[in-house]
LOTOR-100249 format. One record per residue (C-alpha): z negated, y, x; residue in three letters. Coordinates in steps of 0.2 Angstrom, whole numbers, padded with zeros to 4 digits, always signed. Layout:
BEGIN
ZYXALA/...
REM end
This chain:
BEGIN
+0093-0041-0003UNK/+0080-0028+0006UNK/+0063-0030+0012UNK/+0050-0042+0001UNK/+0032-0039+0000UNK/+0017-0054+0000UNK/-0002-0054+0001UNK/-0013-0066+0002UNK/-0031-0061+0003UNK/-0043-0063+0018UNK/-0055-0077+0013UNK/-0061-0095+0011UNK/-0046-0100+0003UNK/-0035-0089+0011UNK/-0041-0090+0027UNK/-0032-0085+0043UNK/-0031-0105+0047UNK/-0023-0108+0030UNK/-0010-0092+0030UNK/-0005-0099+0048UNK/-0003-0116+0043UNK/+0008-0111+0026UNK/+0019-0097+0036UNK/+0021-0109+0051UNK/+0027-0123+0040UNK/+0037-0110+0030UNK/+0046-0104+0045UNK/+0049-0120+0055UNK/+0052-0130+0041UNK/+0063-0144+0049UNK/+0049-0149+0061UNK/+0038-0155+0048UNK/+0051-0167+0041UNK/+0062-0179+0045UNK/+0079-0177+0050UNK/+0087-0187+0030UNK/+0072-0176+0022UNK/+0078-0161+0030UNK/+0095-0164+0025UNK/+0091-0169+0006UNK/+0081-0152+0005UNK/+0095-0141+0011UNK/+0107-0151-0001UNK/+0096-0148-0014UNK/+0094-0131-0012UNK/+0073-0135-0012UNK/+0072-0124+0007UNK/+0062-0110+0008UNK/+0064-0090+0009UNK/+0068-0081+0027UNK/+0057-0082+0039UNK/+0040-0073+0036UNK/+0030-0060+0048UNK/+0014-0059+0046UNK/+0003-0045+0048UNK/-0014-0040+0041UNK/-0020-0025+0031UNK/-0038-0017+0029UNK/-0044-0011+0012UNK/-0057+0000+0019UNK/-0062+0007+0001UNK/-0065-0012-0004UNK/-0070-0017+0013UNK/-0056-0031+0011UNK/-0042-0039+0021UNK/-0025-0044+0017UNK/-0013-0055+0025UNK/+0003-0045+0024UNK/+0017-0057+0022UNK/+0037-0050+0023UNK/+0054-0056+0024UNK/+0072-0050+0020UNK/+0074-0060+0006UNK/+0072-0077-0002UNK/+0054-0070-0006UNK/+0058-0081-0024UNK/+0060-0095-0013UNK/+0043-0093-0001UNK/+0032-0093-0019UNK/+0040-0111-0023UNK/+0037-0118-0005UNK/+0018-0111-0006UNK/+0015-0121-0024UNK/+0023-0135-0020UNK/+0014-0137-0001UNK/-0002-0123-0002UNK/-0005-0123-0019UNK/-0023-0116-0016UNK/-0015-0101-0009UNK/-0016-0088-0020UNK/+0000-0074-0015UNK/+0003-0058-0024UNK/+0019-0052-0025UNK/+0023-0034-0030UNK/+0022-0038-0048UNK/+0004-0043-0047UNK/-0005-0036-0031UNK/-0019-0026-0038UNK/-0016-0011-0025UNK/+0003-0012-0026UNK/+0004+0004-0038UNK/-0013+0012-0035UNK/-0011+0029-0034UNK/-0027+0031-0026UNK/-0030+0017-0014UNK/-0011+0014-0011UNK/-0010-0003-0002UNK/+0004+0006+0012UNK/-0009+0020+0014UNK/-0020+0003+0024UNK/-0022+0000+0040UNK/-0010-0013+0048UNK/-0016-0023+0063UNK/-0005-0038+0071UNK/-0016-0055+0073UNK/-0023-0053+0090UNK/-0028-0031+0086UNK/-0036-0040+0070UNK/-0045-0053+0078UNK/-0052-0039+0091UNK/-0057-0028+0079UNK/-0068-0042+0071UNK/-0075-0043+0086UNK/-0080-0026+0090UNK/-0087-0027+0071UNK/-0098-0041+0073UNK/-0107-0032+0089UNK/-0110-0017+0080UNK/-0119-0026+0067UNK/-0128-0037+0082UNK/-0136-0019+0090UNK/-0141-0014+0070UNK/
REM end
């Protein structure tokens, strides 16, 4: 199938809390239901996409960050589970992500950070604008 592309932006909606909470119950499905749910869903084909890796990218010409969501394949799959359980996500694919085809601020052009390099970087951030 090849490499599949998400984002999510960075923001009330799509806060880190909330992309955590969609990618953890994405990826360990089975452990949010019960053992007959699980089974009916697999039988049903209703299961989601492979697993998603999550990493974060920085818009520096908009001053915006993405969550940066990719898997093999089922990526049809992932966009199901999100509206039927995270429905006030809003995830681009590459079909609709603004920067996907931007010649000019081209979106693999970003920086990428893991969680934990994102999260320091927020906080060297905020102590330069404390000694402003």
């Amino acid at each position: 199938m090849g490499w599949r592309n998400a984002f999510i932006k960075i923001d009330s909606n799509g806060s880190i809390k909330n992309i955590k909470k969609f990618i953890d119950h994405h990826n360990n499905w089975t452990q949010h239901f019960s053992e007959e749910q699980a089974k009916k869903m697999w039988d049903d084909e209703e299961i989601p996409g492979e697993d998603l890796e999550f990493k974060i990218i920085h818009n520096k010409e908009k001053e915006d960050y993405w969550g940066y969501l990719g898997s093999g394949g089922g990526m049809g799959c992932s966009f199901e589970w999100k509206e039927k359980y995270f429905p006030d996500l809003i995830m681009y694919d590459s079909s609709d992500f603004p920067y996907y085809n931007d010649d000019k601020n081209h979106w693999t052009d970003w920086p990428i950070y893991t969680l934990e390099e994102y999260r320091k970087l927020l906080k060297k951030e905020k102590k330069e604008r404390m000694k402003s």
